[in-house]
Structure formats: C-alpha cells, structure tokens
N, C-alpha and C positions, 0 to 999 in steps of 0.2 A: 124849572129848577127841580122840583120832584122826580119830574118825567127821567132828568140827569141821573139824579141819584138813584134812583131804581135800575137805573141800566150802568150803573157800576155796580152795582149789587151783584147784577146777573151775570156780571163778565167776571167776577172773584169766584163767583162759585162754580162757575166754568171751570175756571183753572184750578180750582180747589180738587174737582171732582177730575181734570184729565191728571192732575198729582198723581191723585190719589190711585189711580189705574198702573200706574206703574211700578207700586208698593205687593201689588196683589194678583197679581198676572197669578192666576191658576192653571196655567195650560204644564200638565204633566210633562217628568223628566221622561225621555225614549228610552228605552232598554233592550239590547236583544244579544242574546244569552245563548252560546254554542260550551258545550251540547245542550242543549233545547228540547232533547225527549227524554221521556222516562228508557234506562236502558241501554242509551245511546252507546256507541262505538268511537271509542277514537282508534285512529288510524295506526301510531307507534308508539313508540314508548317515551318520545318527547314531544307528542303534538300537544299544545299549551290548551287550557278551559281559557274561554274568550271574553270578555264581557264589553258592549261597545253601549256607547253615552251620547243621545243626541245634541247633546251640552256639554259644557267645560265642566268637571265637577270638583271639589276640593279633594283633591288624592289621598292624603293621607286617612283622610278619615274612610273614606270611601273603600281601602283598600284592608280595613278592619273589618268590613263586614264580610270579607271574604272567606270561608274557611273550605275545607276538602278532606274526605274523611273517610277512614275504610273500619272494616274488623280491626284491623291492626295499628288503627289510631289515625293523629291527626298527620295530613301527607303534605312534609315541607316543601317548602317550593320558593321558588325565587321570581316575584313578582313586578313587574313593568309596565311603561307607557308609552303608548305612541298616539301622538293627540288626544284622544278622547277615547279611547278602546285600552282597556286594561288587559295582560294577559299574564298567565299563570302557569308557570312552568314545573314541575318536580323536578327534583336535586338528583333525585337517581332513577329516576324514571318512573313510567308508570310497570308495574307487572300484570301480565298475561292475567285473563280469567279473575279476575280481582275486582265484586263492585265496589265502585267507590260511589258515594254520596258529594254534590255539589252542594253548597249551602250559601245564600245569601240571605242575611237578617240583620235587619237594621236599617237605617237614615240614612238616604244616599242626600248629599246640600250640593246644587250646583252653585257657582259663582257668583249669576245674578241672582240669587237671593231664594231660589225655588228650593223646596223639599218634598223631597217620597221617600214613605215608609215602606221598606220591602221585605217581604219574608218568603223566599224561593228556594225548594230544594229541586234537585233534580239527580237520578242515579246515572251510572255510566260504566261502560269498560273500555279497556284502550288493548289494539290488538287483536284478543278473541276472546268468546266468551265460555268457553269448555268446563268442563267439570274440574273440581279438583279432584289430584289425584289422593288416595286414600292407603294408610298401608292398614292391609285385610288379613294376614296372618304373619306370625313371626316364631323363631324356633329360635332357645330354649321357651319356653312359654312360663309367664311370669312366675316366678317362685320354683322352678323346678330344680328337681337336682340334677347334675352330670357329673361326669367323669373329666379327669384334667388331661389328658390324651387324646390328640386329635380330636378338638372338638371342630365344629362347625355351625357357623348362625347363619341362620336363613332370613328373609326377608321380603315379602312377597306383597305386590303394589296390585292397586287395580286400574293403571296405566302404565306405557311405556315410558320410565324415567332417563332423565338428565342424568346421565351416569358422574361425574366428574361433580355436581352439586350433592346427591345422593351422597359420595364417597368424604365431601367433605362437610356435611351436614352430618356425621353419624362421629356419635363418642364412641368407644367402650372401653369405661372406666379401667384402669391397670391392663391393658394390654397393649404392647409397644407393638413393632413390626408384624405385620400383616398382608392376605393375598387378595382382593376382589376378583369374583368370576362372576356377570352375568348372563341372565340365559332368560327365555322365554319371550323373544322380544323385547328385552331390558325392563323386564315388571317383575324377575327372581334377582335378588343379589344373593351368593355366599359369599360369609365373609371367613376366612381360614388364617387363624393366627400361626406367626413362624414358629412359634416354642407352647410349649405344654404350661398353662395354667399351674396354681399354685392350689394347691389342696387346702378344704374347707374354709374358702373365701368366697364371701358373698359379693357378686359382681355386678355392675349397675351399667345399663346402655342408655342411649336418646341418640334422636334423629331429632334435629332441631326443624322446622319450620322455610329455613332454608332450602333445603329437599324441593325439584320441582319437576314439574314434568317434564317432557321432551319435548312439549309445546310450551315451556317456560311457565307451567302455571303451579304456585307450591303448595304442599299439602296442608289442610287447612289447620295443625297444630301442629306441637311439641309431643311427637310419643316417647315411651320411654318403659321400660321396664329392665328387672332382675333376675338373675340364678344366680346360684351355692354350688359351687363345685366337692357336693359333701355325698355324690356315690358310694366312695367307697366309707365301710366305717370300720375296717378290720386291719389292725398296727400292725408293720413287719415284724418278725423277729428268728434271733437264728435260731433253725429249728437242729442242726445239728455240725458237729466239725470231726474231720477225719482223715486219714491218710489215704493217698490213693497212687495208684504206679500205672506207669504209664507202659500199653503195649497196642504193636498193632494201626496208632494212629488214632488210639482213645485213652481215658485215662478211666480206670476201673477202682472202686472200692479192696481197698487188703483185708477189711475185717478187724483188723486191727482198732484198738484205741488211740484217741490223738495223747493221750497223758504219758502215756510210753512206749505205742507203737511206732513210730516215725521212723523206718529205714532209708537206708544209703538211697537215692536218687527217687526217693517218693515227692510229691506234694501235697499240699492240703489243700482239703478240697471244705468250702461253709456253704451250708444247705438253707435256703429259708421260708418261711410259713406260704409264700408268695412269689409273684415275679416280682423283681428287682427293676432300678431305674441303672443305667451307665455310670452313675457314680459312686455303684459299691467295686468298681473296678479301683477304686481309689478310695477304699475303705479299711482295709489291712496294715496293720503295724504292726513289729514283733519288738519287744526288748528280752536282753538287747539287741540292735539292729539287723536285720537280715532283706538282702537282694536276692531279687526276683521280679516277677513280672505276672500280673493278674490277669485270668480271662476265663469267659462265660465256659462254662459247662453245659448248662441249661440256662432256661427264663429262669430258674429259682436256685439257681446253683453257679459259686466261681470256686475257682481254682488258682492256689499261687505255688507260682512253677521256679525254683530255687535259681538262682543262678549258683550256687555251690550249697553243697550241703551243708547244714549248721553243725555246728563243732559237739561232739559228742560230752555226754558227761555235764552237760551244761544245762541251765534249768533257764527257760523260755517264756514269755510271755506274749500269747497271740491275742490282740484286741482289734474288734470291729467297733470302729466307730457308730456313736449315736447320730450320727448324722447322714447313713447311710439309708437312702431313699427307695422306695417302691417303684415299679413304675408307676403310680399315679402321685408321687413327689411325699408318701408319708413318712416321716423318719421312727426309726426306731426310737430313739430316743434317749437312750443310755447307752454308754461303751460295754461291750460283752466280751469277755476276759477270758481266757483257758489256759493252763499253763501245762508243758510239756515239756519233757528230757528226751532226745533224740535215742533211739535205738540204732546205734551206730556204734561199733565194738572201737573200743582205741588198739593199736597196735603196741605190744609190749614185748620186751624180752624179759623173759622166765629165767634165764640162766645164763653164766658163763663159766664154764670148765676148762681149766687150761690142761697139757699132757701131765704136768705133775701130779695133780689132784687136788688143784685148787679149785672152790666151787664159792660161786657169790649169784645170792639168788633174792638179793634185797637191794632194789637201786632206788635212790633220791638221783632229785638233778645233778649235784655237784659233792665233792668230797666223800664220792667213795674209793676207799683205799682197800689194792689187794696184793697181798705180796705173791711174785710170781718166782717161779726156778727159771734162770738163765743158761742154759746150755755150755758147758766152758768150750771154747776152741770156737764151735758156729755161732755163738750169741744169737743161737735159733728160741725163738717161743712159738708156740703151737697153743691154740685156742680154739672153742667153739660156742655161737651164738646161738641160743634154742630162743626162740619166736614166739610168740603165741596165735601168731596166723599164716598160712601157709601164702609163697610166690609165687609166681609164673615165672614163664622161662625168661620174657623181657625182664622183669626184674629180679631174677638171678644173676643176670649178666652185668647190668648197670647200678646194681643197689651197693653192692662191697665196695662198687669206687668211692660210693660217699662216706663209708668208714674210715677212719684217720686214726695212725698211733705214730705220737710223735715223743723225741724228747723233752723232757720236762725239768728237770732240776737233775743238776747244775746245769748253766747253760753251755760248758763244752762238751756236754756231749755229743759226740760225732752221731751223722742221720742216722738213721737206718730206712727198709725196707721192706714191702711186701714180696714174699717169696713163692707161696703158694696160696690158692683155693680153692673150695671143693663143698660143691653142697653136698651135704650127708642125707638131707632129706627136704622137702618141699619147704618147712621152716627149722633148719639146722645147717649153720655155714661154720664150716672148718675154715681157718686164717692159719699162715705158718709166715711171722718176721721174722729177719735175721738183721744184726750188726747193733742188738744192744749188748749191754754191759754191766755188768751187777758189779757194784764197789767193794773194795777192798776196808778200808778205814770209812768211808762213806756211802752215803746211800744214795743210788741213782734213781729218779722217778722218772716214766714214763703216759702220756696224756692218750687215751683210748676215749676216743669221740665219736659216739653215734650218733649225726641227728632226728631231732625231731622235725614237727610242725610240716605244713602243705608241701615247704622244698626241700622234708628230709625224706628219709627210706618210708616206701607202701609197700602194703602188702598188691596182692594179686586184684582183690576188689577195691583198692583204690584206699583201703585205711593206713592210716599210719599216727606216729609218736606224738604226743601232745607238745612233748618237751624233750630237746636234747638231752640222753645220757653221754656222761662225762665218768670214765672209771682212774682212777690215779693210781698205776702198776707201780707195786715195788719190786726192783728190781734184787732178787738174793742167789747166788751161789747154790 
C-alpha cells in the first residue's frame, strides 16, 4: 500500500515538472536583420530594411520597435508582412549619400509565449555613399552693397549639381522673372534677373536643402544670405533747362534763357546731375498743355521736340515730375517747375490808310469803326495794310485771298469786289474795291476781315494773328 502511494507521488511530480517545461522554454527568438553592417549599401531608393523572425511574433507591438532615422529626422515608411519577416519601406524613398541609422529597441513577445529584449542600431546608405555637395562661395557676399543694373549672382558648388533641383531649391526674395546660365561642369550657376532691382532694398536669398547633386545627393543645409541694393547714395536732380535748336542732325544750345528765350522751332532741352532711367522720357508736362515728343540727348540729358510751337505771349509751366528716375531707379523726389513765355513775335497790323487820309492805328478784335470816302461814279476804295513782319513771295500771292470786305448794313446792299493788288513793300499791301456805296439819308456799313490764329494770314517765318481783326467801314461821300 505504501509502495502504491509513493509511486503516485512520483508520477504527479512527473507531470508537474514536464508542465512545467512548457511554461519556460528559454530557447531565444531568431533574428537576422538586413542591412546587418555597420555602413551598409542599399541597392535603390526603394529597397526595403528587412527584419525576419524565426517565430510568429505579435506584430503590432513588434513593429513599434522599429524606427529609421537620419540628420533630417525620423524616415516615414510604410511597414509590412509576410509571414514572419517584417519589412520597411520609405514613402519617398531613400536619397543618395544620406546615412541613415537603423534602430531596434525594445521587447520583441512571440506568440508562444517567448520574449527578447533587443537594442540594435545599425548605419546604412542606399545607392551611394558620396560626399555631400557643399556651396563654397557666393556673389553678392553677405551684407554687401550693389548696384540695381544688371546685376548678377553667382553661385558656386564643390560638385557637379542637379541643375533643375538647384533652380528650384533657390528663393531670391522680390525678384520675379529670371535667366539660369551654368558653367563649369554645372558646379557655377549665374543667376541674371529680367529687370533692374529697386534701389535701397535690402534683399534676402536661400537655397533650401533640396539643392542636390548630379548623383542625387543634397547639400547638407539650408544656406542663405543678403545684400542692399544701396551703391548708389547720390539723388537726381535737374541740374539745368534750356532752349536748344536744332541743325545738322544735332540739337545744340542757343544760349538763351528758358524764362524768355524760347524761339520759333526751338526745343527744350532738361539737363541732370546724372544718368537718367527711360522714364524720364515720360517725365515732362507743360501747363497749359503742349505736344511733342521726348528723347535722349545724352545719358544725362532729354529733349522735348514740339509738335507745334506754343502760342506766344502766353505764360507756361514746364514741370518734371518727382517721380522721374536715375538709372539706378532713384527718383527725384519733388516736381521741378520753370515757367517760361515763348519768344515768338505775334504778327500784327500797325496801320490802315485809306487814299483819302483816313488812318486807324488802334485795333481790338471787334467794333472798330472807320469812316472811309467812297468814290462817286466807281464806288472805288483804295487802302493799305502796314504789317509788322515782312512776307515771302508764297505768301504775298495767297495771304490777300484771305482778306474779306463784305457788305455789312443794310442788308441790300449789292456785292462788291476786289479790283486791284499790289504789295508796296515786303509788309505793305495796297487793296483797290469797287461797287460800294455811301448813303444818301442813310449810312452804308461795310465788314473788313482779317484773319487771325494758325489758319489765318503768316508772315514769311511762319508767325501770324493771335486773333481776327474785324474793321467796320463807314461808308461817306
């Protein structure tokens, strides 16, 4: 009976103790880990980091200990399984020349019940392992000043770049359309803006980190630097205005003053401390209005060239806008004023003498009255115009058809005629009508019209009347 019970004893603890074996299996989880050297190579830029399980492990937690990691932080990736081998893929790949850091740390738990603690780094690169490129000199250099006129930035690498990452990896702050030119084996970029900078503006560039080689690999920061387009420090301004005449196929100084020099087919000419930008060709305004058309004389000189000459007797206002620029874009800053009265003689008549010896040497526009002697039998009058600026022959021939003497009051009076003309002298026109009529109990008037203005009578140099005279002839016995 004893003998029994001892030998169930022995069989409980049997089984107690092969339990027990199955609770505490120590035999280690397998692991083997691609890439697996320090420094390793991967192949391209989607070949996945590996890790394979000689057991079933619980994934989720398994796949927390996984991390991947460069200079540039943690490297996302989208992570998978295929039975027992984990793998680890990047969302955008790996880049060229980039080490990245493997890292496993932490409790890997397989299913049946086993745990290993693991804490494995391993380096790597995927691709190649090249230097990064570096940029080793750059023009303007930080802080400098320039000029806002064809400038030019340089940039110069110490490898052959990605021309098209370079171009789109590079800011420069306020500056729109632009030229890339490289050179040197694509390790010089110039970059060449289309338009001229704004004067004393401080300007700010960066190449961002995207920037990468020709063998894909990017430079290892963010550079970035500034200039001040503050060259120049000296304001335009006008240094002088003048009349100038043109001979020859040039336009020359008169000497003259612009306050009351300005003759018949001159221009004026505005002078300034500097060269000028192209929109002081579009800095000129006269009150009141006057056309013409602007252009360079020199780098520090324009000219505005009349399309007719301004009306004499007339008091002018030439102003240069504040807004008229240097070439390096600095404006003056104030409108600059000068006022001038052309020197341009008006054409006038001095006198009219008829054969009787009537003399009128005082005209207004309208309602001057002269009483003239009417001829009995020829109702001939005979008169003479004195000038005060002499004709040419052209307009001795076509100036007296625009003279007009008409009847006036009452309205039947019958026409009359031009009979005769005769110039007396270069400014003296003899006129002979006939077929007026001097009244009996009434008075006959007659309307003697010279005109004025651009489409009435000129002289020989092209002056003429400001304003029609109008003489009102009485006609007397």
């Amino acid at each position: 009976m004893l003998q029994l019970w001892n030998k169930s004893i022995f069989l409980l603890l049997c089984a107690i103790v092969v339990n027990s074996c199955g609770f505490m299996d120590l035999r280690p989880i397998g692991i083997d880990i691609t890439p697996n050297r320090m420094d390793s190579l991967l192949s391209d830029s989607y070949s996945p980091v590996i890790i394979r399980f000689d057991t079933e492990v619980i994934k989720n937690e398994t796949e927390g200990i996984l991390q991947v990691s460069s200079d540039y932080g943690q490297q996302r990736g989208d992570k998978y399984w295929i039975g027992n081998v984990l793998y680890f893929v990047p969302i955008q790949g790996w880049t060229p020349g980039i080490r990245y850091t493997l890292n496993l740390t932490g409790t890997v738990r397989s299913v049946d019940g086993r745990e290993m603690r693991i804490e494995h780094f391993v380096s790597f690169y995927a691709i190649n392992k090249n230097e990064a490129p570096v940029l080793e000199w750059f023009s303007p250099s930080n802080g400098e000043s320039i000029g806002t006129n064809n400038p030019v930035f340089e940039f110069h690498f110490s490898k052959s770049m990605n021309k098209l990452s370079v171009e789109s990896a590079l800011n420069l702050e306020g500056i729109g359309g632009k030229t890339y030119e490289w050179s040197a084996d694509d390790k010089v970029l110039k970059v060449i803006p289309d338009n001229s900078l704004n004067p004393w503006i401080s300007y700010r560039w960066n190449i961002r980190d995207s920037a990468k080689s020709i063998d894909g690999v990017p430079v290892p920061k963010t550079y970035s630097g500034n200039f001040t387009t503050d060259l120049d420090q000296t304001l335009p301004f006008v240094a002088n205005v003048y009349p100038v005449l043109f001979s020859d196929g040039f336009w020359f100084p008169t000497g003259a003053n612009i306050e009351t020099g300005l003759g018949q087919g001159h221009g004026i000419a505005v002078s300034f401390n500097k060269p000028i930008g192209e929109n002081a060709l579009r800095s000129l305004r006269f009150e009141p209005s006057l056309t013409g058309r602007t252009e360079f004389l020199s780098e520090t000189s324009i000219v505005f060239i009349f399309t007719r000459d301004p009306e004499p007797e007339t008091i002018y206002t030439l102003i240069v806008s504040g807004d008229t620029k240097d070439n390096e874009g600095l404006k003056i800053g104030e409108d600059y004023k000068v006022y001038f009265v052309p020197d341009i003689p008006i054409l006038n008549i001095l006198s009219i003498t008829t054969d009787s010896g009537a003399f009128m040497d005082n005209f207004t526009e309208i309602n001057n009255i002269l009483p003239v002697n009417i001829h009995d039998g020829t109702g001939e009058l005979t008169f003479s115009v004195h000038f005060s600026l002499p004709f040419n022959f052209e307009e001795k021939l076509t100036m007296p058809q625009k003279i007009t003497l008409t009847p006036f009051f009452p309205r039947t009076l019958p026409p009359i005629a031009l009979q005769y003309i005769n110039w007396i002298s270069d400014d003296r026109l003899l006129m002979r009508w006939e077929g007026l009529t001097a009244g009996d109990n009434d008075i006959h008037y007659y309307r003697l019209t010279i005109p004025g203005g651009r489409g009435g009578i000129s002289s020989s140099a092209g002056y003429y009347m400001k304003h029609d005279i109008t003489i009102i002839l009485e006609a007397i016995k």
